[in-house]
C-alpha positions as CSV (number, residue, x, y, z in Angstrom):
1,X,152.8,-100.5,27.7
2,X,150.8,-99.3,30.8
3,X,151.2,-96.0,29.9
4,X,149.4,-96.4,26.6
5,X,147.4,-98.7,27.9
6,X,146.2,-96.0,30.4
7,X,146.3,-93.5,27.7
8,X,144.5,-95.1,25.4
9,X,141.6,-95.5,28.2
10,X,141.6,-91.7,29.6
11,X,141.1,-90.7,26.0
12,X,138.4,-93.5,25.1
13,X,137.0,-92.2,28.7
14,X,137.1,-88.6,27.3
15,X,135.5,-89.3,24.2
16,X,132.6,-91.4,25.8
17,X,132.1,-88.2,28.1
18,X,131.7,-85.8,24.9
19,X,129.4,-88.5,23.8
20,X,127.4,-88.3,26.1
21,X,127.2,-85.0,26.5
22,X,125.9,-84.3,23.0
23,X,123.4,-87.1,23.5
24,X,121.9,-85.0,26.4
25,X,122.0,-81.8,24.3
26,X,120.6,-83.7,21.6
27,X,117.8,-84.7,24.1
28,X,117.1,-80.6,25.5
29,X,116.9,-79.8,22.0
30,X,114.1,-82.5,20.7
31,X,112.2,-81.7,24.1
32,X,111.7,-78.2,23.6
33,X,111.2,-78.8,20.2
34,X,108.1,-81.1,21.2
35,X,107.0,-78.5,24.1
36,X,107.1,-75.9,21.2
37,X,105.1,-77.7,18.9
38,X,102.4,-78.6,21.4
39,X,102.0,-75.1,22.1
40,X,101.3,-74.7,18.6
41,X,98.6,-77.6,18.3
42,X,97.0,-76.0,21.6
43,X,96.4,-73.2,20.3
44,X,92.7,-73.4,18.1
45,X,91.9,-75.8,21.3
46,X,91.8,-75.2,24.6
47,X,94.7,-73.2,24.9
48,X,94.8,-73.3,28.3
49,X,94.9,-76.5,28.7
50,X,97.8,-77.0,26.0
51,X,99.7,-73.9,27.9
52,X,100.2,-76.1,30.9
53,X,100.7,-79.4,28.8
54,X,103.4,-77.6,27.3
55,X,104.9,-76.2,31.1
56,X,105.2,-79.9,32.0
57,X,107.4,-81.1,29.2
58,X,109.4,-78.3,29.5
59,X,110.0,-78.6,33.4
60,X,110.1,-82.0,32.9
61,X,113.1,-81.8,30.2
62,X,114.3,-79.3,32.2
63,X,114.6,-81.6,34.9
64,X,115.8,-84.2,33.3
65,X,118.9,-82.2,31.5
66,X,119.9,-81.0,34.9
67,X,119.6,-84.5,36.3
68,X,121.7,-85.8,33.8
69,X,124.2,-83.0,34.1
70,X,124.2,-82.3,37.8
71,X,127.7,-81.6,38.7
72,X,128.6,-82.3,35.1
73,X,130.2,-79.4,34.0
74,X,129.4,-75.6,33.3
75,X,128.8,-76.4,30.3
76,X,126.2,-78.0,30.5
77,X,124.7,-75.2,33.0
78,X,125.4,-73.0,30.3
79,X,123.3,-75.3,28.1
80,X,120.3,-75.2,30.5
81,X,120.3,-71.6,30.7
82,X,120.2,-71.3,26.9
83,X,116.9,-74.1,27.5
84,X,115.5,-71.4,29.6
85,X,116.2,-68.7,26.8
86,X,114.8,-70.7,24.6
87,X,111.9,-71.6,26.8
88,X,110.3,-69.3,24.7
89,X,107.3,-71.0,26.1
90,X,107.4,-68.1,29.0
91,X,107.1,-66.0,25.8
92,X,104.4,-68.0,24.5
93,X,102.6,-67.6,27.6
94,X,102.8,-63.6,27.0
95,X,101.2,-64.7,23.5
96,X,99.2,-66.3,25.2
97,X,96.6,-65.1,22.4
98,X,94.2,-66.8,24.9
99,X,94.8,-63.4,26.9
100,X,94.6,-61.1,24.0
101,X,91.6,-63.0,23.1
102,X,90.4,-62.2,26.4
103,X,91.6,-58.5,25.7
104,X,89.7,-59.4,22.8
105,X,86.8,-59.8,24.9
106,X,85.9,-56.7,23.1
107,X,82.7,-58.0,24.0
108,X,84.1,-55.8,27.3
109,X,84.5,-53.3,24.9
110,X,81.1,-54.2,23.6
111,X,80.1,-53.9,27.1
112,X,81.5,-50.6,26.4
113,X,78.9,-50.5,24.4
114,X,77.7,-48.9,27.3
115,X,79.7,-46.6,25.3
116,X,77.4,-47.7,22.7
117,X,75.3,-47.1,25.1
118,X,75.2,-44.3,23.0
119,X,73.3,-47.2,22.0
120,X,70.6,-45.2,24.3
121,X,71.9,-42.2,22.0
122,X,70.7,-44.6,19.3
123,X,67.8,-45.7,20.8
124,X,66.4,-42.1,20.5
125,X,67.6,-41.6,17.2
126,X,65.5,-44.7,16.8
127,X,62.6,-43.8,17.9
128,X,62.6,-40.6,15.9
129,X,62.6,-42.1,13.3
130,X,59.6,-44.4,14.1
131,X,58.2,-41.4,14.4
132,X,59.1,-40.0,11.1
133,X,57.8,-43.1,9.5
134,X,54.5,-42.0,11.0
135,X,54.8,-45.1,13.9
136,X,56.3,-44.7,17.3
137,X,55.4,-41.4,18.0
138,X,52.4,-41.1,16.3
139,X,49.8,-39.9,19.0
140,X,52.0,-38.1,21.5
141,X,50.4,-34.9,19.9
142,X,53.6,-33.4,18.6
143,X,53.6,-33.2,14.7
144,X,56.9,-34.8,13.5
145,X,58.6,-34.5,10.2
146,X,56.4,-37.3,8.2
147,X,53.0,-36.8,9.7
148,X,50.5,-35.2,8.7
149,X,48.3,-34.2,11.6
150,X,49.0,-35.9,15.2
151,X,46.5,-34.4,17.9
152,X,47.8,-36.4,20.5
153,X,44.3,-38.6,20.3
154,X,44.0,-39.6,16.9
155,X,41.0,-41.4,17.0
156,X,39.6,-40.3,13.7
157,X,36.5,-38.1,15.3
158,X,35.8,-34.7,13.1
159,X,38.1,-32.0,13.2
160,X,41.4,-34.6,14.4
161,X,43.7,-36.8,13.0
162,X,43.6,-40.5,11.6
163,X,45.4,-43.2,13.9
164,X,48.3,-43.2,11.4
165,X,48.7,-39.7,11.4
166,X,49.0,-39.8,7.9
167,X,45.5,-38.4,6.9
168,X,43.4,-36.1,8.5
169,X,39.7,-37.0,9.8
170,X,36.8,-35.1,8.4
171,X,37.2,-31.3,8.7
172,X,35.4,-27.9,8.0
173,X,36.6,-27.1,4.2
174,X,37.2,-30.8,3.1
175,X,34.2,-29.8,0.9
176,X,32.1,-32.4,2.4
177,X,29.8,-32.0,4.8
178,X,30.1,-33.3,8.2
179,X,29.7,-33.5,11.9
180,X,28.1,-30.3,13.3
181,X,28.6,-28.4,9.4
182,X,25.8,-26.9,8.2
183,X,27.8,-26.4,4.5
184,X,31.2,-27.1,3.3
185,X,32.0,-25.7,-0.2
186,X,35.6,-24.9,1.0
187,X,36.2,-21.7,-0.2
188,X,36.5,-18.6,1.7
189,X,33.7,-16.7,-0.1
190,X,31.6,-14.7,2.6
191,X,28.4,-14.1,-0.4
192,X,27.9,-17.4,-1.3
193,X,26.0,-18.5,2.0
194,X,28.8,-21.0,3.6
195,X,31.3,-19.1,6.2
196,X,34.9,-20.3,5.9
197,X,33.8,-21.9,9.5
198,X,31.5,-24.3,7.6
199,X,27.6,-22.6,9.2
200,X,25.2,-21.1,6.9
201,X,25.0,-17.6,8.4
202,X,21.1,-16.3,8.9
203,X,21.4,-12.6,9.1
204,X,23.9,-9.9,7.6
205,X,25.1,-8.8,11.4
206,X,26.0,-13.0,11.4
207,X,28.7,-11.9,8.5
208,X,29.9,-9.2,9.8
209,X,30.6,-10.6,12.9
210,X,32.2,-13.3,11.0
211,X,34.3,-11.0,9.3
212,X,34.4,-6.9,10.3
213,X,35.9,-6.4,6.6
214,X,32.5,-7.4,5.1
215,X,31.5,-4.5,2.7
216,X,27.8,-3.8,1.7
217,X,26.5,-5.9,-0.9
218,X,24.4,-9.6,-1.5
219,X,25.1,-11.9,0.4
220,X,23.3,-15.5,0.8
221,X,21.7,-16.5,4.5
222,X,19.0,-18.4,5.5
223,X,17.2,-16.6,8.3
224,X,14.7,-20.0,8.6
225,X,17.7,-22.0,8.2
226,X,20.7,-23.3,6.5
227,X,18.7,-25.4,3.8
228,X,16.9,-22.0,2.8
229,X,19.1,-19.3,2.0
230,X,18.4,-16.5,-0.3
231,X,20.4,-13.7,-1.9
232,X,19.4,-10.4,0.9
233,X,20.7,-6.8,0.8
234,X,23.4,-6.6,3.5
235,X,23.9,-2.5,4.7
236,X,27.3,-2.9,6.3
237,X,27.7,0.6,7.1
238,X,24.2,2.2,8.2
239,X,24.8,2.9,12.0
240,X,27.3,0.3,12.2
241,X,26.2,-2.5,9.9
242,X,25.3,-5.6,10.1
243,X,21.1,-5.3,8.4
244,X,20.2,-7.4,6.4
245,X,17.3,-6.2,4.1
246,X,14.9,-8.2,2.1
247,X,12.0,-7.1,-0.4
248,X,8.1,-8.0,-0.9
249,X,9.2,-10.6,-3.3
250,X,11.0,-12.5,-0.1
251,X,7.5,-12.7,1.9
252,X,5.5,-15.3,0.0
253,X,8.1,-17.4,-2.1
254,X,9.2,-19.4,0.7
255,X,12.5,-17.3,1.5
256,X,10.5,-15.7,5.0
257,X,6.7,-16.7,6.1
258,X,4.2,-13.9,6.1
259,X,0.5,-13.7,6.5
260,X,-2.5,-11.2,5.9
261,X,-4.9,-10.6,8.2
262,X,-8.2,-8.6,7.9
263,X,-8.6,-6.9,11.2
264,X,-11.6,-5.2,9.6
265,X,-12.1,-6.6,6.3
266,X,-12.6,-4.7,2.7
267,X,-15.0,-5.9,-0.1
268,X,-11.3,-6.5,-2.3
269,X,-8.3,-7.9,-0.7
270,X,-5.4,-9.9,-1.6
271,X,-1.7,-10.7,-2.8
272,X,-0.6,-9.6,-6.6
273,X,1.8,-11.9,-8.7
274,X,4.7,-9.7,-7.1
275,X,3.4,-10.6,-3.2
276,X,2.8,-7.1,-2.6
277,X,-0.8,-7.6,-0.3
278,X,-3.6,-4.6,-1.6
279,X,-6.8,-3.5,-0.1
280,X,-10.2,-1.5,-1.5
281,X,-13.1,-0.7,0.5
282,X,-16.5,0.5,-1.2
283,X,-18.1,3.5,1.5
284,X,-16.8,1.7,4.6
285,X,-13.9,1.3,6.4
286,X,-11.1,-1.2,6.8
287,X,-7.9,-2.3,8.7
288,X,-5.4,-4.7,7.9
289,X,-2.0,-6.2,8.8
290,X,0.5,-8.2,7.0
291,X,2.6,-10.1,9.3
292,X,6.6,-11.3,8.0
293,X,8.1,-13.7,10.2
294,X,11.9,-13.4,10.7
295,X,13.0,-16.3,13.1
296,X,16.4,-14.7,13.8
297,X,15.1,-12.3,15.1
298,X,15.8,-7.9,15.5
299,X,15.4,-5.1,17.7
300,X,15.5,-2.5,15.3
301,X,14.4,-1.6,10.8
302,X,14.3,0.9,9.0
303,X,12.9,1.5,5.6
304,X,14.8,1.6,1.9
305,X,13.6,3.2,-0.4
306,X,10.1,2.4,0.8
307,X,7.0,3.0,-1.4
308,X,3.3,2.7,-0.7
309,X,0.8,3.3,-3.3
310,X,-2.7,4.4,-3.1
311,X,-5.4,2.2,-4.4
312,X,-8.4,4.0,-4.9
313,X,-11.4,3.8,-7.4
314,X,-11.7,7.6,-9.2
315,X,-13.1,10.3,-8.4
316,X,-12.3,8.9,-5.2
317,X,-8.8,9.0,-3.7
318,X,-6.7,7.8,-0.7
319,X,-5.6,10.0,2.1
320,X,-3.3,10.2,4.6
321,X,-3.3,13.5,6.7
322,X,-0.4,13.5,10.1
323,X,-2.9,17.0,11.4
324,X,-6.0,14.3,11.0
325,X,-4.9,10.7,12.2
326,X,-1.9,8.8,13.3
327,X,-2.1,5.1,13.8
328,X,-1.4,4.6,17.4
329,X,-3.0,0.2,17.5
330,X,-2.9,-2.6,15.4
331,X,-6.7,-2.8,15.9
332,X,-7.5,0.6,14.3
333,X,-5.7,2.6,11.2
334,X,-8.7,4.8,10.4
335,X,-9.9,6.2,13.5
336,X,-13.2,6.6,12.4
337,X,-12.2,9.4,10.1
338,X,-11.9,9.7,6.3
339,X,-8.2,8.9,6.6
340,X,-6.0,6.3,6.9
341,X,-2.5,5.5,7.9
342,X,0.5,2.8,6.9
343,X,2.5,1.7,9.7
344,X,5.6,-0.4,10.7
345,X,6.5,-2.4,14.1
346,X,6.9,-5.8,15.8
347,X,3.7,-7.8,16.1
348,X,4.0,-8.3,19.6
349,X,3.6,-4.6,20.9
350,X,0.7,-3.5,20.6
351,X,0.8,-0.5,18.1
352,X,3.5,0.2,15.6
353,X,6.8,1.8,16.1
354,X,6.7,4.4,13.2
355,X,4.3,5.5,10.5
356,X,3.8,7.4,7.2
357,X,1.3,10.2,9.5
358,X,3.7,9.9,12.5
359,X,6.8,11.0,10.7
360,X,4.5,13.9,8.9
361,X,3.1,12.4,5.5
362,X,0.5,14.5,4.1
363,X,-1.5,13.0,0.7
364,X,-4.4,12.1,-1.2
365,X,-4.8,10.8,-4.7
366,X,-6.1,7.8,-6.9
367,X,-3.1,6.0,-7.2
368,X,0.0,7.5,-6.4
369,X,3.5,6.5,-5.5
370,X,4.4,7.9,-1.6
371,X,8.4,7.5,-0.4
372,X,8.8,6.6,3.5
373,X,9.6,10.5,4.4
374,X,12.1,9.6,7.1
375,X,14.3,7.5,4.4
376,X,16.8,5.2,6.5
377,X,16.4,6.2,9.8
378,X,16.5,3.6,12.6
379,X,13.5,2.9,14.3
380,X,13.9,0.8,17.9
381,X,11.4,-1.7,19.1
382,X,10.5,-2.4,22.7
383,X,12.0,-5.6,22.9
384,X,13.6,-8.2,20.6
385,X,10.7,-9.8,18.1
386,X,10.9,-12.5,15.2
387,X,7.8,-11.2,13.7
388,X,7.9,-7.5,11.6
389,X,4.0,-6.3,11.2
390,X,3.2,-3.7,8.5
391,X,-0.4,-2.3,9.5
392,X,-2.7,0.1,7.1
393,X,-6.6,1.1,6.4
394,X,-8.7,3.7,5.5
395,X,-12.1,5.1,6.9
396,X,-15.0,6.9,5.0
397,X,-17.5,6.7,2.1
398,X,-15.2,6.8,-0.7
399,X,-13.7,3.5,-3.0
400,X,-10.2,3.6,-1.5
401,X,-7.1,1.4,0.0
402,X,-3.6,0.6,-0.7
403,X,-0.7,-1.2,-1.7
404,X,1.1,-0.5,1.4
405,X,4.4,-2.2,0.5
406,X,4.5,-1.2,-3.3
407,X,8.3,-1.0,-3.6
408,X,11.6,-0.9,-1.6
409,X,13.3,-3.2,1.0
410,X,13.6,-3.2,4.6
411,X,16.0,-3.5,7.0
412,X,15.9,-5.8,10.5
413,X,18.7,-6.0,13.1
């Protein structure tokens, strides 16, 4: 009886062992299970924070298993070390997305953005592109893609660029006339009295300077100024160009200032409808000059085609002999002989430069018509003048004079 007795106990003894056993494995289990899911609710938290939360439970049911089994048997050793297989939590602290997040911290990357920093690349890129749009670089006087002018001021003053470097600021050949512009018509049209550099030009030499391609022909200039121009025969080729050449018709219409003077006046005088000046004397003698003002200025003329015609009352006649008299003073074109003279020259010296006696002319009648015998030859003055003098009389008892300047144009330079 004992013997079953004792039986019966070592067996109950077993069984409450087993028992217990799987009570305590029972216990590991629901503790990591718990550890586990606190991980899991730590997570969108402060993960951190849950991390270590979840370290304690499991080195707490860690402890505990091994406190209940200390000594127990290896199988329950074998038990904790699957625990700390299955502390997975080690894993989880690899997961630790926390970390990654931290990897994450692409904001480093970001930082990177240092390799962004090619941000600076795009900075520039940036700025170009103000620029294009006509703004950030607009004024550093480089012309960019968009603009239309950028002078590096852009204040709007003439001949520059707006401030938005969009528009340009008044200009020569806007066709509008501005700042120091005489004309604008904005053309490139040398005859029509504007230069393509927007000044009225006053002589013929003025154009050709302008342009050395200039061929003979009318042109427009203003020799009192640019609200005065007239059409004037430019000789671009005579000794190298540049005279301009204007007729009788120029002298009292406004187009040049002239004026006639009666050194030694003659019973008829005057200025015809076509402002060529004439002269008669009756049995006397007379001296004249007709002054043409020319505010530009020349050093040098020479005669066109040049007429004079004799003015004289019949039987009498007009005479002009080179073997008898040459005009040598303003003051004096008869000598005191029965002859006379028509001369050229600036009215500052004090006798003319050429006439028709000093370059041989030889004549007498009622009322002819006497070419300049030289033709267009060059005739130098002493100095530079703005006033061309054309001189003439005639001396003895006869009805005579002249139309000095009948016909023909001269040339200044």
């Amino acid at each position: 009886m004992l013997d079953i007795a004792l039986g019966d106990s070592l067996d109950d003894w077993k069984s409450m062992q087993t028992r217990t056993r799987l009570l305590s494995l029972n216990i590991l289990v629901l503790a990591s299970v718990a550890a586990l899911a606190a991980c899991s609710d730590d997570a969108p938290g402060d993960t951190s924070g849950g991390e270590d939360d979840a370290t304690d439970t499991v080195g707490d049911a860690d402890t505990e298993s091994t406190d209940d089994e200390v000594g127990t048997s290896s199988d329950s050793t074998d038990t904790t070390d699957s625990t700390d297989a299955t502390d997975t939590t080690d894993t989880t602290d690899a997961t630790d997305t926390t970390d990654t997040t931290d990897t994450t911290d692409t904001t480093d990357t970001t930082d990177t953005t240092d390799g962004t920093d090619t941000t600076d690349g795009t900075d520039t890129v940036a700025t170009e592109t103000d620029t294009t749009d006509g703004g950030g670089l607009c004024g550093d006087g480089i012309l960019d893609d968009n603009e239309v002018c950028d002078d590096g001021v852009n204040d709007g003053s003439y001949g520059g660029c707006n401030s938005d470097c969009q528009s340009l600021a008044a200009f020569c050949g806007d066709a509008e006339i501005n700042g120091p512009e005489e004309c604008d018509d904005a053309n490139d049209d040398l005859a029509d009295g504007c230069l393509s550099n927007c000044l009225v030009p006053q002589t013929c030499l003025e154009i050709l300077d302008f342009d050395a391609a200039a061929t003979d022909g009318l042109y427009m200039v203003g020799p009192k100024g640019p609200e005065n121009v007239f059409m004037a025969d430019c000789d671009m080729t005579t000794d190298g160009g540049g005279w301009t050449g204007f007729g009788h018709g120029n002298t009292c219409n406004g187009d040049l200032d002239s004026a006639l003077t009666a050194v030694e006046a003659a019973p008829e005088e005057g200025v015809d409808a076509e402002c060529r000046p004439f002269t008669t004397d009756t049995n006397g003698a007379h001296t004249y000059t007709w002054d043409i003002e020319f505010p530009p200025g020349f050093d040098e003329f020479y005669l066109g085609d040049y007429v004079t015609k004799a003015r004289a009352l019949a039987p009498d006649t007009s005479e002009i002999n080179a073997g008898v008299f040459v005009q040598s003073s303003w003051d004096d074109a008869h000598g005191n002989t029965a002859r006379g003279d028509v001369s050229f020259g600036s009215a500052d010296e004090p006798g003319p430069a050429t006439s028709y006696a000093a370059e041989g002319a030889n004549f007498e009648c009622v009322e002819c018509e006497e070419a300049f015998p030289t033709g267009d030859t060059p005739f130098q003055l002493q100095a530079t003048s703005t006033t061309l003098r054309i001189g003439w009389g005639e001396g003895g008892s006869q009805d005579e004079g002249w139309f000095p300047w009948w016909s023909g144009v001269i040339f200044v330079r």
